[in-house]
LOROVO-225898 format. One record per residue: residue in one letter; x, y, z of N, C-alpha, C, O in turn. Coordinates in pm, whole numbers, plus 32768, in hexadecimal, padded with zeros to 4 digits. Example, Ala and Ser with C-alpha at 12.3 -4.5 7.8 and 13.67 -1.06 7.14 Angstrom:
res n.u n.v n.w ca.u ca.v ca.w c.u c.v c.w o.u o.v o.w
A 8527 7DC7 830C 84CE 7E3E 830C 8528 7EB6 830C 8590 7EB4 834E
S 8505 7F1F 82C4 8557 7F96 82CA 850A 8003 8313 853D 8072 8324
This chain:
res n.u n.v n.w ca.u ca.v ca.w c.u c.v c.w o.u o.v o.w
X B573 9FAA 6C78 B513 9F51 6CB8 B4CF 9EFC 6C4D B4BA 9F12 6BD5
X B4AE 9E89 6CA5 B48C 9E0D 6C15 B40B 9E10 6C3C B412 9E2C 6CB4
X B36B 9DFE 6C15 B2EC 9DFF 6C4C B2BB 9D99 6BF1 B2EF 9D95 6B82
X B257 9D3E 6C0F B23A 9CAF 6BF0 B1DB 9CA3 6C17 B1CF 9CBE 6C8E
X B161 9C73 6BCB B0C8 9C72 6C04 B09B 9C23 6B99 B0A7 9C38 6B20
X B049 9B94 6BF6 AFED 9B3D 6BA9 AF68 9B53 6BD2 AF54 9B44 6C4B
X AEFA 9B77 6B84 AE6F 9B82 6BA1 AE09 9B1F 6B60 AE2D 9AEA 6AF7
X AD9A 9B02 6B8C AD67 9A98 6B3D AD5D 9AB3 6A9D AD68 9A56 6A4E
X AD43 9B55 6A6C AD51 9B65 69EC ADC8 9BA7 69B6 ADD0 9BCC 6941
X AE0A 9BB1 69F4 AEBA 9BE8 69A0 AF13 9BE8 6A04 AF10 9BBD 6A78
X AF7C 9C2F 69AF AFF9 9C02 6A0B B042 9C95 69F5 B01E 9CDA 6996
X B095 9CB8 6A3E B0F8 9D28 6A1C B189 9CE7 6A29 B19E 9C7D 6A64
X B1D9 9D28 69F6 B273 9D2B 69FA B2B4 9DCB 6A11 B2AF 9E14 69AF
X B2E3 9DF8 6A76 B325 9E89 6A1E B39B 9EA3 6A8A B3A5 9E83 6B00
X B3D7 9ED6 6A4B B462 9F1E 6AA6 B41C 9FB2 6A9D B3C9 9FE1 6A4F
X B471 9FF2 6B26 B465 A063 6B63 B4FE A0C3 6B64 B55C A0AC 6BAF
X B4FA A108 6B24 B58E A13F 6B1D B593 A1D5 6B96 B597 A242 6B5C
X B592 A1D9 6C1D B561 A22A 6C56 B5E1 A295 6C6D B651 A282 6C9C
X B59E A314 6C35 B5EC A393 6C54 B5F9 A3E6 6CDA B5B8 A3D0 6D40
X B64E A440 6CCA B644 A49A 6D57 B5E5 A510 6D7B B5CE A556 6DDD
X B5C3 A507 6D17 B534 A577 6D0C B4DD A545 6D4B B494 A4E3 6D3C
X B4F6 A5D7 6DD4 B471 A57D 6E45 B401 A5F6 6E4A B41F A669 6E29
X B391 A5D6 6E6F B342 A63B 6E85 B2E1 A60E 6F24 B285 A5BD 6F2D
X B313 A656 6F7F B2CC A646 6FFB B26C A679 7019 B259 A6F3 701D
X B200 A602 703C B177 A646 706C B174 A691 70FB B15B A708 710D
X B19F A611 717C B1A9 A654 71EC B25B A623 720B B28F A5BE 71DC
X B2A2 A68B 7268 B30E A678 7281 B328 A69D 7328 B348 A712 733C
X B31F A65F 737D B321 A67D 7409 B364 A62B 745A B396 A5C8 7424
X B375 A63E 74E9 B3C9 A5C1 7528 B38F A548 7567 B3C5 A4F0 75A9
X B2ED A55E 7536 B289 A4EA 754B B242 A4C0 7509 B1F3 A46F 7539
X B239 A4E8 7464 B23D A4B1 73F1 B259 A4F0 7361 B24B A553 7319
X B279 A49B 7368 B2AF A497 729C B27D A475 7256 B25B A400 7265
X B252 A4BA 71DC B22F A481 7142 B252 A49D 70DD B211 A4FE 70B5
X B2AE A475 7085 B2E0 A48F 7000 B29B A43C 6FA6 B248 A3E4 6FBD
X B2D2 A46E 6F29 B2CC A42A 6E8A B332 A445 6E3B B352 A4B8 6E1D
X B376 A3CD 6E0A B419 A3E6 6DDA B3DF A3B2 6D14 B3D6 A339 6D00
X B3C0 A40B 6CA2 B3E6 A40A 6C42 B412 A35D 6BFA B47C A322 6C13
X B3DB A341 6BCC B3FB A2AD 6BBD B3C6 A2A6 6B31 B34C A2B1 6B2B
X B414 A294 6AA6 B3FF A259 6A15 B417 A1E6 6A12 B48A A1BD 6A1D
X B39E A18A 69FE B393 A0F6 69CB B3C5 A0D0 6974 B42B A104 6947
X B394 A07B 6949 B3A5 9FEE 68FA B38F 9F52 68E4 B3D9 9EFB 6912
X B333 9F3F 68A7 B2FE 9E9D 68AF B2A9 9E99 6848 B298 9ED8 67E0
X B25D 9E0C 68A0 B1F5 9DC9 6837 B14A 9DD8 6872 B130 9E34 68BF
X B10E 9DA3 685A B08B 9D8D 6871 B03E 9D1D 681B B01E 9D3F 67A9
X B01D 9C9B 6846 B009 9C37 6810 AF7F 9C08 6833 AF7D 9BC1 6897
X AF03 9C1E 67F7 AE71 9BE6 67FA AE6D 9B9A 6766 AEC0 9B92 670C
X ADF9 9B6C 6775 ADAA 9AFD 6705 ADA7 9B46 6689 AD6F 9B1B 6623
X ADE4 9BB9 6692 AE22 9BEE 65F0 AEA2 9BD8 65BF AED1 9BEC 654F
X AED4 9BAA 6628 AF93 9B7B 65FD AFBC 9BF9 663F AF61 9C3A 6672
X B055 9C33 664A B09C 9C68 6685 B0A5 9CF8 664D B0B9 9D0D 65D5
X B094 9D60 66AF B0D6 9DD9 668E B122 9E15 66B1 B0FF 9E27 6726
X B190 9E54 66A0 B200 9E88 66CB B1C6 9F6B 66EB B1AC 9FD1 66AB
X B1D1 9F3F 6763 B1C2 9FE2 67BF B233 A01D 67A6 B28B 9FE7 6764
X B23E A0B8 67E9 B280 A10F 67F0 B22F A181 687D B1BE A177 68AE
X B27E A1CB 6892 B271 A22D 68C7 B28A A279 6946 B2CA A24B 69A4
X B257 A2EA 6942 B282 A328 6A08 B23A A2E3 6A8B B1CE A311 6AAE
X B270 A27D 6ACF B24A A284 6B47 B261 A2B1 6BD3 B2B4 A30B 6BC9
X B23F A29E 6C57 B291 A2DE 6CC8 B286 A25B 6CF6 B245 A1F4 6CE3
X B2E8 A28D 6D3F B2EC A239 6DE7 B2E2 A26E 6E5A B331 A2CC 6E66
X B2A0 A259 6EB7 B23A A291 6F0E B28E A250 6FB6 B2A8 A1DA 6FD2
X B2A6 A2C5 7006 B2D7 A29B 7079 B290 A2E7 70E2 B27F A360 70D4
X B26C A2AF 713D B23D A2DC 719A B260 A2A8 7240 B258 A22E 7251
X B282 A2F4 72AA B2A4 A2D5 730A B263 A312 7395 B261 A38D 739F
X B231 A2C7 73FB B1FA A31B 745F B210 A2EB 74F0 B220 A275 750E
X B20F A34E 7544 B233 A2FF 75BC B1B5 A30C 7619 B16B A36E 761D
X B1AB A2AD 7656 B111 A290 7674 B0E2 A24D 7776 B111 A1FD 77C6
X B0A1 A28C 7777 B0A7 A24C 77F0 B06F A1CD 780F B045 A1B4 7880
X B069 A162 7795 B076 A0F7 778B B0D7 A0DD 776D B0C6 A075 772E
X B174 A100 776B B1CB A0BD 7749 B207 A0A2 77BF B274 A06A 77C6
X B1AB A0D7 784A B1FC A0D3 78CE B199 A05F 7914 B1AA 9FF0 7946
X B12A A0B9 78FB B0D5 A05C 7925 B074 A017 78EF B051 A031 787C
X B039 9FB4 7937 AFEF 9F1C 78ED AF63 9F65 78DF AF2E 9F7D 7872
X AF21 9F8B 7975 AE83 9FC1 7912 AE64 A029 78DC AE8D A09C 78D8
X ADE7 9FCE 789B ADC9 A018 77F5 ADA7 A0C1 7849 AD7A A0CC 78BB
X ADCF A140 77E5 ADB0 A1B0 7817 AD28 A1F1 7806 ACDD A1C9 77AD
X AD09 A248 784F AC9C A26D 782A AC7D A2D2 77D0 ACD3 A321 77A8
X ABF2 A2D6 77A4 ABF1 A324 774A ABD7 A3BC 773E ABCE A406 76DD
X ABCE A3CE 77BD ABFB A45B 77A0 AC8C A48F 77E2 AC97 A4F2 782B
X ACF5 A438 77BB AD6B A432 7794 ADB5 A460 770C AE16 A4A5 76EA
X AD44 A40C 76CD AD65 A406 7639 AD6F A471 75ED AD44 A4E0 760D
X ADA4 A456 758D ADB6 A4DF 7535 AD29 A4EF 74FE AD07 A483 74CF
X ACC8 A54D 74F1 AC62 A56D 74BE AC47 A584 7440 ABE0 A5BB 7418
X AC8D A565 7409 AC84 A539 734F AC28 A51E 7318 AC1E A4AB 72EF
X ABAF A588 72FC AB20 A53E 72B2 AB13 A555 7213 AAAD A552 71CE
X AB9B A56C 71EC AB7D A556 7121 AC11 A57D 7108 AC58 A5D6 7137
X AC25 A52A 70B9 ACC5 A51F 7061 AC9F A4DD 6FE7 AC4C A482 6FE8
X ACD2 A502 6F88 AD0B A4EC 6F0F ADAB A500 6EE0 ADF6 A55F 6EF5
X ADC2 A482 6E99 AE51 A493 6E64 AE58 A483 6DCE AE17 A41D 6DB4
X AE81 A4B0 6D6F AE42 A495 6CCA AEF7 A4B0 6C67 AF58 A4FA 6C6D
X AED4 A45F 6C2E AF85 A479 6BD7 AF43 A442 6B66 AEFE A3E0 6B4A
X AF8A A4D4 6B1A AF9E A4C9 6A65 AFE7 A4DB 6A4B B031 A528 6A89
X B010 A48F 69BB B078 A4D3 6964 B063 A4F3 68F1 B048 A4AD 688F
X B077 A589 6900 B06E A5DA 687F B0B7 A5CD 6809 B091 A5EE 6799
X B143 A58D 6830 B163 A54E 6787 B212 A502 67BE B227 A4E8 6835
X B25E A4F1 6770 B2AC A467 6769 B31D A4BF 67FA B36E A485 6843
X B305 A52D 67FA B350 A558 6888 B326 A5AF 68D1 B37C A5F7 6903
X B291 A5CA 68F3 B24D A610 6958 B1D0 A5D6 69A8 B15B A5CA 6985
X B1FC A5BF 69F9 B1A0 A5B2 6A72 B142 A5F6 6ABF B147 A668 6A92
X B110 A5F5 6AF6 B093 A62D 6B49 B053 A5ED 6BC0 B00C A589 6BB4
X B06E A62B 6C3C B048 A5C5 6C90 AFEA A64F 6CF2 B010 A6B9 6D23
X AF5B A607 6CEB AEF3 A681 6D29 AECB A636 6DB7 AEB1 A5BE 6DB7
X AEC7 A67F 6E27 AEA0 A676 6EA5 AE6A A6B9 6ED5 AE98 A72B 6ED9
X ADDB A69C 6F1E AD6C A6E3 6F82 AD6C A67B 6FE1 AD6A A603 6FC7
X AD6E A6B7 7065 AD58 A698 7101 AD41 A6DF 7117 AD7C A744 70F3
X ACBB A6DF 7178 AC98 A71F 71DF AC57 A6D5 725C AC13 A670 7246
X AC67 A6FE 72D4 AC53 A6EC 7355 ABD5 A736 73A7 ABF0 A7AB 73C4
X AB58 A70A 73D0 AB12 A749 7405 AADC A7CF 73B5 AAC0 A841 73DB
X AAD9 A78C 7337 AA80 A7DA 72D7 AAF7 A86E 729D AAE6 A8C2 7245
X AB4D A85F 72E4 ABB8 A8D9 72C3 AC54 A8A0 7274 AC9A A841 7298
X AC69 A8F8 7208 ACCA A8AF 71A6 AD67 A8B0 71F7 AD9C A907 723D
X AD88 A850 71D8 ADF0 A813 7226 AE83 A816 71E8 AEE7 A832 722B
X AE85 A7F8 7169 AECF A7F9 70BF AE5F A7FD 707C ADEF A7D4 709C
X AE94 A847 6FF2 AE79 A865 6F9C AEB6 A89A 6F26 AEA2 A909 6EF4
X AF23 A815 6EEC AF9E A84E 6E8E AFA6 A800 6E28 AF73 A791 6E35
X AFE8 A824 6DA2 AFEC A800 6D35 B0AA A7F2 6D08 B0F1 A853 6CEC
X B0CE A780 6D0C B140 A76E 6CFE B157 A76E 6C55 B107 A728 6C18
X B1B9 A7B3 6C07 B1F7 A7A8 6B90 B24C A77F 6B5F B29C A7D8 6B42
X B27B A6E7 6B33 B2CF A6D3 6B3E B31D A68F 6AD6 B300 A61B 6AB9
X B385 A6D1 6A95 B3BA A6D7 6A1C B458 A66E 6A25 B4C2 A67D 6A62
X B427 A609 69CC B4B7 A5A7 69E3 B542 A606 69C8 B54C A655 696B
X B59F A5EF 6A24 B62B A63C 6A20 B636 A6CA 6A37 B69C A70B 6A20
X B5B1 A706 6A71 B5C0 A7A0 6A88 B56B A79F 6B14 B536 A746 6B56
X B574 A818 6B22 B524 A841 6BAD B483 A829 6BC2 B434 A845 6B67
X B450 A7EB 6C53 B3F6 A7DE 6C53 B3B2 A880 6C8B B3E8 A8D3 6CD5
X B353 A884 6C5E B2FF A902 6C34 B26E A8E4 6CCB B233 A879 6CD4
X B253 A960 6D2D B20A A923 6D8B B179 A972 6D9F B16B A9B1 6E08
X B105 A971 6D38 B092 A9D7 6D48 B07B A9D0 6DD3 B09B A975 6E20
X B03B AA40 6DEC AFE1 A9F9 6E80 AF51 AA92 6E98 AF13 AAAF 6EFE
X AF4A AACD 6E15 AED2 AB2C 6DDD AE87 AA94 6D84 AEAC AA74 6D13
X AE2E AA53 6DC6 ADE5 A9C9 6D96 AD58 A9DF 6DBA AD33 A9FA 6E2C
X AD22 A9D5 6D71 AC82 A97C 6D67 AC71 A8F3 6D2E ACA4 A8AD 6CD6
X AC03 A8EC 6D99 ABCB A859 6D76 AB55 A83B 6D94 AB31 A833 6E09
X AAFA A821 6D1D AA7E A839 6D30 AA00 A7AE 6CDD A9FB A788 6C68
X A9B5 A789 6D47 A97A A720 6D2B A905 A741 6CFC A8A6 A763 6D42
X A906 A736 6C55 A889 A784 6BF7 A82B A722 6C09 A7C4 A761 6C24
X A80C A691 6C09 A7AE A61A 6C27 A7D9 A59A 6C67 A840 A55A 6C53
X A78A A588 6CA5 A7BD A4E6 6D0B A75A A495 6CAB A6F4 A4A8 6C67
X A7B2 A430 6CCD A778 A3A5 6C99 A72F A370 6CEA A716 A3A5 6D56
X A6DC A2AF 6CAF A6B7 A275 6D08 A731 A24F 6DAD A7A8 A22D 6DAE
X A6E7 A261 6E06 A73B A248 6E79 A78F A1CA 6E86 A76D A17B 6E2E
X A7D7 A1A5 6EC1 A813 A113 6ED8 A7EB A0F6 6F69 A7C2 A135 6FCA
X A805 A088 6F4D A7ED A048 6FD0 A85A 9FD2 6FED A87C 9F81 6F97
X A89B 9FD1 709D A8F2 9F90 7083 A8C9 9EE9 70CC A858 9EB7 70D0
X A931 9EB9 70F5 A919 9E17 7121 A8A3 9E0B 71A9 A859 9DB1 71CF
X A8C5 9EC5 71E5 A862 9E9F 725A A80A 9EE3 7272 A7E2 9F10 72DE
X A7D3 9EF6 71CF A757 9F46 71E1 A758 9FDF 71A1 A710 A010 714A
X A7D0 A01E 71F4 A7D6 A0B3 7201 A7E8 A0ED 716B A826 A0AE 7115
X A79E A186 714F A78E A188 70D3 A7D7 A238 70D9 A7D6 A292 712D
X A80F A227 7051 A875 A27D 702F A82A A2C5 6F91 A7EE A280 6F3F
X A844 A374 6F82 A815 A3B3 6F1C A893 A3AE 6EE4 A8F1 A3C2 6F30
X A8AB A396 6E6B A91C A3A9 6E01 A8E9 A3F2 6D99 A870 A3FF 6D8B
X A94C A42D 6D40 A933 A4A2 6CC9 A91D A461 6C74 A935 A3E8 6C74
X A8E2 A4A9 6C07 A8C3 A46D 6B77 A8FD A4B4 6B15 A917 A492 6AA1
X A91A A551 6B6C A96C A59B 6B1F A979 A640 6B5B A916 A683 6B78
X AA10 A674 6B6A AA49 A696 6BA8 AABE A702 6B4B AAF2 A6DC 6AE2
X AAD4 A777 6B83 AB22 A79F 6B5D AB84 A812 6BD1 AB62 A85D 6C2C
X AC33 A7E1 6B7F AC80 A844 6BAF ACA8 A8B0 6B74 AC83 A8C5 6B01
X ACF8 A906 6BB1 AD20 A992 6B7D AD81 A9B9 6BF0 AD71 A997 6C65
X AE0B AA1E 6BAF AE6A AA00 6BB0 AE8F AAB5 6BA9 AE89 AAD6 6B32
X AEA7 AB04 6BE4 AF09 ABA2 6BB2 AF96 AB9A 6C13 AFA4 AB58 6C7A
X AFE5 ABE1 6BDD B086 AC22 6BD1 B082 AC8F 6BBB B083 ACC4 6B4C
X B07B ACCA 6C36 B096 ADAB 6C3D B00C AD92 6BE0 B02F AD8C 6B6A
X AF89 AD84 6BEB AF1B AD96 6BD8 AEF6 AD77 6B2E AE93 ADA3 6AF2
X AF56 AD2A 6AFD AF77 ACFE 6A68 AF39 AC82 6A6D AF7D AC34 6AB0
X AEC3 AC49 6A3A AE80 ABB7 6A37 AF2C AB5E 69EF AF7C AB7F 6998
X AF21 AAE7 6A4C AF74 AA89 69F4 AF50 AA16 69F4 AF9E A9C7 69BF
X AEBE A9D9 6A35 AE94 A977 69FB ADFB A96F 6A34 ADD1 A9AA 6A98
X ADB1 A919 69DD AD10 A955 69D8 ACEB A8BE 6999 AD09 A8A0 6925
X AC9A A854 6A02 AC8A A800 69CA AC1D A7C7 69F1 AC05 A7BE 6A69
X ABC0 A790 6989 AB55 A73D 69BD AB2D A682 69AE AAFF A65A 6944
X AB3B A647 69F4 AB4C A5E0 6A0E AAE4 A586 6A0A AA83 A5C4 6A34
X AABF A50C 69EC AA68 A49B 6A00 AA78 A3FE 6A33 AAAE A3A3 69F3
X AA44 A3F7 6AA4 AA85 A377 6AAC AA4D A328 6A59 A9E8 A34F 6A1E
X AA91 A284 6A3B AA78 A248 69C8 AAB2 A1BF 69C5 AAD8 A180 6962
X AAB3 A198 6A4D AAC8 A10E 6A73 AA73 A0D8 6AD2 AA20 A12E 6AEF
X AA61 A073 6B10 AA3A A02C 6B7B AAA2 A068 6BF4 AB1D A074 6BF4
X AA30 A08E 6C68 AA9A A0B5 6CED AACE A041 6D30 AA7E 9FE3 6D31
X AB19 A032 6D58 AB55 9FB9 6DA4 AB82 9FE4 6E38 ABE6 A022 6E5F
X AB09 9FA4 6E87 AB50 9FBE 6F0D ABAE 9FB2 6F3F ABF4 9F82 6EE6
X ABF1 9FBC 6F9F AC45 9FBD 7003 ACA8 A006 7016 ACF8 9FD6 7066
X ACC8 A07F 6FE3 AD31 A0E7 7028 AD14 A11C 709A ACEE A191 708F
X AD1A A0E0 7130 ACBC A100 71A2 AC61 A0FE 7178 AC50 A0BB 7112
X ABE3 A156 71BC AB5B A174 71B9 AB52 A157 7118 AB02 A101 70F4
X ABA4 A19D 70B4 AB65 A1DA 705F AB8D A164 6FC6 ABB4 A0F0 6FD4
X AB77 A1A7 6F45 ABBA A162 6EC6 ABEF A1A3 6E7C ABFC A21D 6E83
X AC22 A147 6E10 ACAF A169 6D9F AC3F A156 6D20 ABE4 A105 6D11
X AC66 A1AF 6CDC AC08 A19B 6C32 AC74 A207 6BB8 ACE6 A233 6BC6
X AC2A A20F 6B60 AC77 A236 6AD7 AC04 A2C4 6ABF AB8D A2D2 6ADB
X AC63 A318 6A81 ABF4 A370 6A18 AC41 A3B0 699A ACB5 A3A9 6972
X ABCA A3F1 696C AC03 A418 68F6 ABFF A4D6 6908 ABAF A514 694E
X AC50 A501 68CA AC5A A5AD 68E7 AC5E A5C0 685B AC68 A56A 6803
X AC55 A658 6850 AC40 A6A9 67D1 AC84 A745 6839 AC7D A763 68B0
X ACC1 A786 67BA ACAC A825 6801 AD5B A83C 67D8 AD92 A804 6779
X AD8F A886 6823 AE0C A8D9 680C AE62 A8EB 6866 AE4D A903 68DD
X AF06 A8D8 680B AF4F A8DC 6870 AFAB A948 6836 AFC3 A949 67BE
X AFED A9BD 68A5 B04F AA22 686C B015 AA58 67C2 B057 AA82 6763
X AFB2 AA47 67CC AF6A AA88 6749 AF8B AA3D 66E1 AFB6 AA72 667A
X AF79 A997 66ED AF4E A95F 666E AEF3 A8D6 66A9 AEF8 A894 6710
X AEA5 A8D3 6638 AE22 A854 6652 AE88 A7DA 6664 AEDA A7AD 6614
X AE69 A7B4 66DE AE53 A720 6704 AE1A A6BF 671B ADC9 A6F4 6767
X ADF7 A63E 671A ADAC A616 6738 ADDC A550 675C AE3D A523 6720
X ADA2 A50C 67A3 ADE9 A498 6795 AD90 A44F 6835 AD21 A468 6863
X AE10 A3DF 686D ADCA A38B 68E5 AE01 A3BF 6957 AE7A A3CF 695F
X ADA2 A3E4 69C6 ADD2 A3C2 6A51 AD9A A355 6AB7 AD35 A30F 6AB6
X AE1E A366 6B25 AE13 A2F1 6B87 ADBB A338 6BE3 ADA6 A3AC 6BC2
X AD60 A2FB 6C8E AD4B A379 6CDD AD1C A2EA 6D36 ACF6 A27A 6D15
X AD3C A340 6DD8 AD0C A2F3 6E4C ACD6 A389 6E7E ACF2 A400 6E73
X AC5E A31D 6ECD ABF2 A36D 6EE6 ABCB A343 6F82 ABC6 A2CD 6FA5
X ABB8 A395 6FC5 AB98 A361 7055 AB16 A406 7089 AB2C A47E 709A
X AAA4 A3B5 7091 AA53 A44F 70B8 A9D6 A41C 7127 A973 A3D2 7127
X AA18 A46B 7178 A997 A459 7205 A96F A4AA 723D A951 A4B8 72B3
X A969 A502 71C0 A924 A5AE 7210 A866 A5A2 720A A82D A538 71EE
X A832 A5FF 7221 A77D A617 7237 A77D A661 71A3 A717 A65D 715E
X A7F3 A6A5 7175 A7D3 A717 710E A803 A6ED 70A6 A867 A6A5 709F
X A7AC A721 702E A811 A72C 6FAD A853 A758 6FA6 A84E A7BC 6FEE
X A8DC A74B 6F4F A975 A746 6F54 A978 A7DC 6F03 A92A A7E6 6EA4
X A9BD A83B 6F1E A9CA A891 6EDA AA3E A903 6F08 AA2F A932 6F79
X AA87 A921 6ED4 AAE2 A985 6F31 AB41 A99B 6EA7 ABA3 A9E5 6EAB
């Protein structure tokens, strides 16, 4: 896959070399969600001149079948799936491991809650013994129509295998949030902490969507 993006302050270039390494979130006969393993390649061009990227990305599929696809009016809402907090967050721990962390929950009760491992050319690895825990919220956001959203300031996961810690991490966000993933936003952070028992530390991605009464903790 070829991906191409002009913004008022930079530009990207990168190819997508996408593998068969899938890791499925939901798999049913009324919806689907994968992430297929994908190592880049490109540029990145702002008012510093050009840099040439690298690294692990996914590609993200999702499919659902809906009773708007039969019919015209809008459904109601207590139809809807009751989805009041998701997070989706991907790191990479080094030039061929991945990490892709997920919390949903529905009506205040966890829904997913898994930690994908995922090692270029070998087996993907599937925790699902996860914590995720929101140590401080930030200032709130607020979006185009008002409505105001608590986001983290800093956050940590944790990770056991047959009751063996294999990853333990604490996180900060450390960008500007940018609305619009539905309700919620997309931002950057920075982590510290351990993986399979050696210090790591480096950038993550994370979408954030939270419309619960409670602080996040589970």
């Amino acid at each position: 896959a070829h991906v191409v993006g002009t913004y008022p302050t930079f530009s990207v270039d990168y190819r997508l070399s996408i593998t068969d390494q899938v890791s499925y979130f939901v798999k049913s006969p009324v919806y689907d969600h994968l992430s297929l393993l994908a190592p880049y390649r490109g540029t990145i061009t702002d008012g510093n001149g050009t840099t040439e990227i690298s690294g692990l990305g996914t590609f993200e599929y999702a499919r659902a079948s809906t009773p708007q696809g039969l019919l015209r009016p809008t459904v109601n809402a207590v139809w809807k799936l009751p989805a009041d907090f998701f997070t989706y967050q991907i790191i990479e721990i080094d030039e061929r491991t991945q990490i892709l962390l997920t919390d949903v929950s529905a009506r205040g009760r966890t829904a997913c809650r898994l930690v994908h491992v995922r090692v270029l050319g070998e087996e993907t690895s599937v925790l699902d013994d996860v914590r995720f825990e929101v140590l401080e919220y930030g200032e709130p956001q607020q979006d185009p129509w008002g409505r105001s959203m608590r986001v983290p300031s800093r956050f940590r996961w944790t990770a056991n295998d047959s009751g063996r810690e294999v990853l333990n991490l604490e996180c900060r966000p450390d960008s500007p949030w940018r609305f619009g993933h539905g309700r919620g936003y997309v931002g950057a952070y920075s982590y510290d902490g351990s993986f399979r028992s050696r210090d790591v530390s480096g950038s993550g991605y994370i979408e954030w969507v939270d419309t619960q009464a409670e602080p996040r903790q589970g």
